[in-house]
C-alpha positions as CSV (number, residue, x, y, z in Angstrom):
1,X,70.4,127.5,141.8
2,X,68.9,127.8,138.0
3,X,65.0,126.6,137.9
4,X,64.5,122.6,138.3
5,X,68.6,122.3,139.6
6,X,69.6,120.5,143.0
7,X,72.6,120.3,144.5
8,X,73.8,116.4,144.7
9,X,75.5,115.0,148.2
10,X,78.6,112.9,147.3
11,X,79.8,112.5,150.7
12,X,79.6,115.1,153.9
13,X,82.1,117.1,152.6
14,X,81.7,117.3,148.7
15,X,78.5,118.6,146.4
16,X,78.1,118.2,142.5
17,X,76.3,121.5,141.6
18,X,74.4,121.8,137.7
19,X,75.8,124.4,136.1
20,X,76.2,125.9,132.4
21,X,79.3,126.3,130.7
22,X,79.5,129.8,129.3
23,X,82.1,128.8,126.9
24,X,81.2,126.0,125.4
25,X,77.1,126.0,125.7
26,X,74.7,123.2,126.2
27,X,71.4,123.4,128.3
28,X,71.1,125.2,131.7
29,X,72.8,122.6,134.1
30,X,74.4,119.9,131.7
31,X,77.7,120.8,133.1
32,X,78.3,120.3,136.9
33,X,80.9,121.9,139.6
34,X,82.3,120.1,142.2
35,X,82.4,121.9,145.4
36,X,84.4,120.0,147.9
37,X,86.0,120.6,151.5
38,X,89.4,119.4,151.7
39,X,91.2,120.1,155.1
40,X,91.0,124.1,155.8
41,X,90.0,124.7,152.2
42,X,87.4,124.9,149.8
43,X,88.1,123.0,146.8
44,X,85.4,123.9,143.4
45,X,86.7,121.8,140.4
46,X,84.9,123.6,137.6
47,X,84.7,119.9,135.3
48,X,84.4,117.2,138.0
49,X,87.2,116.2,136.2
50,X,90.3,117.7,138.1
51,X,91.2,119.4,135.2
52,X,90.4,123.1,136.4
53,X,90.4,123.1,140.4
54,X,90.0,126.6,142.4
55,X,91.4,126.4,146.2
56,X,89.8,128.7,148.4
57,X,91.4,129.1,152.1
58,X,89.2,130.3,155.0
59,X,89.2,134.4,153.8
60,X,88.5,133.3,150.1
61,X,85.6,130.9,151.1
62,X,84.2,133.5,152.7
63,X,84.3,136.4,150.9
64,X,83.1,134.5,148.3
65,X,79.7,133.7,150.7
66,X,80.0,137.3,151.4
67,X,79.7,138.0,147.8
68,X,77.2,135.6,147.0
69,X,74.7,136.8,150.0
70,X,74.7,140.1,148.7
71,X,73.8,139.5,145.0
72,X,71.3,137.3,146.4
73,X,69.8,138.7,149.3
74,X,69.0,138.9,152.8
75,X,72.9,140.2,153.6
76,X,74.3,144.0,153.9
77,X,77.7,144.7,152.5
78,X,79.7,143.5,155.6
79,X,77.8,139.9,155.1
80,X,75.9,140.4,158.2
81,X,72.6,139.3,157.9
82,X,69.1,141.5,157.4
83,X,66.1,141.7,158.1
């Protein structure tokens, strides 16, 4: 997360993340991401507003950990974790 940002617990199965809005500015973490399990799927509304909502099934979900492991660290290619 960006310096002086926390994740906020809405429930067990839903986070409000600070974010920044590429597009339309503001300061580091004035806009927020839902991220939200809904059944099988992983369910990031990019407004908290339900106006732009990205569904990830079980493969998207994690590929996108995948992803996100390896541009941060402390996970090889395949995910698997190092060292």
């Amino acid at each position: 997360m960006t310096e002086n940002a926390t994740a906020r617990a809405s429930g067990e199965t839903s986070w409000t993340i600070p974010v920044t809005c590429a597009l339309r500015g503001g300061p580091r973490g004035f806009a927020a991401v839902m991220v939200e399990q809904s059944g099988e799927e992983i369910v990031l509304d990019a407004q908290v507003t339900g106006g732009c909502m990205i569904v990830l099934d079980e493969a998207g979900a994690t590929a996108l950990f995948d992803i996100l492991g390896t541009w941060l660290g402390g996970r090889d290619d395949l995910g698997v974790e190092v060292g």
